[in-house]
N, C-alpha and C positions, 0 to 999 in steps of 0.2 A: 441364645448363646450358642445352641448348638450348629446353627447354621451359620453364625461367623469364623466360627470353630472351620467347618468344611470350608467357607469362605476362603480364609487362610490356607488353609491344607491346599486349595485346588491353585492357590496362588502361588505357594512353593513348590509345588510340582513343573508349574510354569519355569518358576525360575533357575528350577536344575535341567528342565529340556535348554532354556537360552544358552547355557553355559557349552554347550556343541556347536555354537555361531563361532567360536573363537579363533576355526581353522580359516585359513587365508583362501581366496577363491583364486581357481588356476585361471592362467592368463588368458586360457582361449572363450574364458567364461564373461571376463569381462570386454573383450574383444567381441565376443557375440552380443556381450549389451546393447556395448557402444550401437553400434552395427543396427544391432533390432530396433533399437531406438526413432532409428532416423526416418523409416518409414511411417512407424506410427506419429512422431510429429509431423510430418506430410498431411495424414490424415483428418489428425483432429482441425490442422491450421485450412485443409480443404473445405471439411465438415462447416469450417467459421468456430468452430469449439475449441482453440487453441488452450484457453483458460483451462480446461477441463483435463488437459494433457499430464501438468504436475500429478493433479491429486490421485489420475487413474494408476500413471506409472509408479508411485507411491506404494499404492494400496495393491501393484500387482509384486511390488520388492518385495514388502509384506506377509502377500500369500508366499513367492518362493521362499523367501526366509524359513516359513513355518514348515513347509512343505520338506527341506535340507535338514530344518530340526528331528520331525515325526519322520522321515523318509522308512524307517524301520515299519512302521505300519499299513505301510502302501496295498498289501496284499490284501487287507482288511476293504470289504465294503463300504461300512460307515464310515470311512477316512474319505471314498472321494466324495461320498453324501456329504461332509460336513462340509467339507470343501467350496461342493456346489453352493451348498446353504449360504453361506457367508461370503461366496463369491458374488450373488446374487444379492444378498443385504448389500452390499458396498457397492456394487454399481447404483441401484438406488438409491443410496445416502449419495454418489457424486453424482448421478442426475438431480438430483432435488433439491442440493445446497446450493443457494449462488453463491458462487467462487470467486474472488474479487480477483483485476488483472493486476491489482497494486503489486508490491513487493512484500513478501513475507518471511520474517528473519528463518534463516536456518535453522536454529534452536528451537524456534515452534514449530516446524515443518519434521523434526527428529523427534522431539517430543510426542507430538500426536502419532508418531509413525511407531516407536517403542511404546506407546499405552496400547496402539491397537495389536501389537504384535502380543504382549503380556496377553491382551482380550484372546487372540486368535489358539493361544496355548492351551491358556483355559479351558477354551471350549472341546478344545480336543480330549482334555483332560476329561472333562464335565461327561463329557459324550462316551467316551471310555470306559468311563468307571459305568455307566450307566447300561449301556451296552454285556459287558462283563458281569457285574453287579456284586465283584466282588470287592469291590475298591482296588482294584489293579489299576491305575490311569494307562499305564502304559501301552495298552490295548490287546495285552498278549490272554490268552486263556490261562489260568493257573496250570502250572504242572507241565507245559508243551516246549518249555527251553530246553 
């Protein structure tokens, strides 16, 4: 019980860091997307890895998302440890899955993309408190604001 208990807790923690995605991204942010984009699908359609293009660029929207969330905790060590950590689980998981070229509805591709984001919070969370050990997720030390 009591680990569904934290279960939860570590999931609304999540959910009040998402509620800071709400701000709109400045134009030169998605103009550098745009932009960054078009070399990496060069790459992967070079590589013959076209397929693998979505799910990487995905999983790197993902990381920045989380990263514009936690941005507050940058200064912290464990934040780019984690980072690593899970930046290197997800290249794994898309080496290892075969990716199908089919078509894949939008809604599943936002769906898996907001569960692993909710995952990625978490673990900041998780890693935080654990780190701190005071149950502070937020990564700050008690008493240093």
């Amino acid at each position: 019980m009591a680990s569904l208990l934290r279960t939860h807790t570590v999931l609304l923690f999540a959910a009040r860091s998402a509620r800071k995605i709400r701000q709109p991204l400045p134009g030169w942010a998605i103009l550098l997307g745009i932009l960054g984009t078009q070399p990496v699908i060069y790459l992967f359609d070079s590589l013959g890895k076209l397929n693998l293009f979505l799910p990487a660029f995905d999983s790197i929207a993902v990381l920045a998302t989380a990263i514009v969330v936690k941005w507050d905790l940058r200064r912290l060590p464990w934040f780019w440890v984690t980072l690593f950590v899970l930046t290197a689980f997800q290249t794994v998981i898309i080496l290892l899955v075969p990716w199908t070229t089919l078509w894949v509805p939008a809604m599943a591709i936002t769906g898996i993309g907001c569960l692993y984001l909710v995952v990625v919070l978490a673990a900041f969370n998780v890693v935080g408190q654990v780190m701190n050990g005071s149950g502070n997720s937020e990564g700050r030390v008690t008493g240093s604001e």
